[in-house]
N, C-alpha and C positions, 0 to 999 in steps of 0.2 A: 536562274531566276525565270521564273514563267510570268511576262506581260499579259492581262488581258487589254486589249482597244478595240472599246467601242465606234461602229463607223456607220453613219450616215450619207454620207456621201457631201460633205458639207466642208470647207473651205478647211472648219475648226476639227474635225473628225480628219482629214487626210494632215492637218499639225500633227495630231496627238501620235498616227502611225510614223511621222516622220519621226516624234520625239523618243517612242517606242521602239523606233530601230537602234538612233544613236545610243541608249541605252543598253540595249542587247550586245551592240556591239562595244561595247566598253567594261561589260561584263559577263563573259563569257563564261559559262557556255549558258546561253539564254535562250527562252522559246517565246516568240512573237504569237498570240494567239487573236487574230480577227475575229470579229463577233457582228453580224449585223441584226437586226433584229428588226419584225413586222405585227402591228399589231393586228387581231383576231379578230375584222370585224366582216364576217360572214354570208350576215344575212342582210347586208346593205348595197346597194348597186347603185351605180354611176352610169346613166347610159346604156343600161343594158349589161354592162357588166360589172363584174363582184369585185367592187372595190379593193378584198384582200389577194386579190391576182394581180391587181395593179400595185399594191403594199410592196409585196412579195418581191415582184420585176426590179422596184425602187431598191429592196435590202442587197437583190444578188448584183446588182447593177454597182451602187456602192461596196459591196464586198470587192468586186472585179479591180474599181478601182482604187482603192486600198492594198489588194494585193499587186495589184501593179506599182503602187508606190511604194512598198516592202522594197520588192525585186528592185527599184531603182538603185535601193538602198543595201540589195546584196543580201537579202533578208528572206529565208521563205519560211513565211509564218503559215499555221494551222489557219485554215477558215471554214468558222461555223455560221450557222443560221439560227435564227428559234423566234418562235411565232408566240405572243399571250396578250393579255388584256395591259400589262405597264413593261413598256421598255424599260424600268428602271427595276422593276421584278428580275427580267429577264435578265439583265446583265448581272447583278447581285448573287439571281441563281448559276448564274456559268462562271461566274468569280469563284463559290463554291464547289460545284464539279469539277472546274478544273486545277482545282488548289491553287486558284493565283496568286504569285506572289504582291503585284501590284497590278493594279487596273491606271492607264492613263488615258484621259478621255477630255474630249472638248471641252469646254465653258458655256459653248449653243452648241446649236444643231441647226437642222433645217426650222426649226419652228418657228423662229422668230429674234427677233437683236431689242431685246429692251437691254438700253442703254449700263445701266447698272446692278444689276441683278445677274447670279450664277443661274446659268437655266436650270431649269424644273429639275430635269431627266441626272443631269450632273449635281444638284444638289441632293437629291433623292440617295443618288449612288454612294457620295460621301457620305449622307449620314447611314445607312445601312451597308454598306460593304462589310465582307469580313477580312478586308487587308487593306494595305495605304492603299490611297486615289492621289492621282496625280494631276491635276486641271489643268491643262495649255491654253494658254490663249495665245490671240493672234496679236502682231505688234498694232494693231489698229486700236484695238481695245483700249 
């Protein structure tokens, strides 16, 4: 079974890699595949510099620790990058490429915690993926 998990670096994103291992490992022979993803926004700057530099640092920054918490878990997963206009593109298209069998991915992200609602990025992904999705949440939820 090939996982893909999306990671932001966000409480609910280092769940889903946790949930993502137990999985692999209870169904062997599985590939854990990391995904972080930055959006494309080029020609806009913060202080002088290009905000998708700062994007970018955020994706491999969360990617680090995501695969760090594989390894906790005895897990070394594949870790990718990919840059576009929707994170929820992005991940749908790497779900694709990499023939996943399932994607399992947070409920939020970093964006935001409205109280009742599936976030944006994970609802998006559920309704266009081309395989299950699996949505973790946190016991706080």
């Amino acid at each position: 079974m090939k996982i893909l998990v999306p990671v932001d670096g966000s409480a609910y994103s280092l769940k889903a890699v946790e949930t993502a291992c137990n999985l692999a490992k209870s169904n062997p022979p599985s590939e854990v595949v990391l995904l972080a993803v930055y959006l494309s926004l080029f020609d806009l700057e913060d202080e002088g510099h290009f905000v998708a530099d700062k994007l970018k640092r955020q994706a491999e920054n969360a990617l680090n620790a995501a695969k760090a918490k594989a390894q906790e878990k005895n897990i070394t997963p594949v870790a990718l990058i990919a840059t576009g206009d929707s994170t929820a593109d992005e991940i749908v298209d790497a779900a694709k490429k990499e023939k996943a069998d399932l994607i399992v991915i947070g409920s939020r992200g970093l964006a935001g915690k409205t109280k009742y609602f599936l976030g944006s990025t994970a609802s998006k992904v559920v309704t266009y993926s081309p395989c299950s999705v699996l949505v973790v949440k946190l016991q706080e939820d």
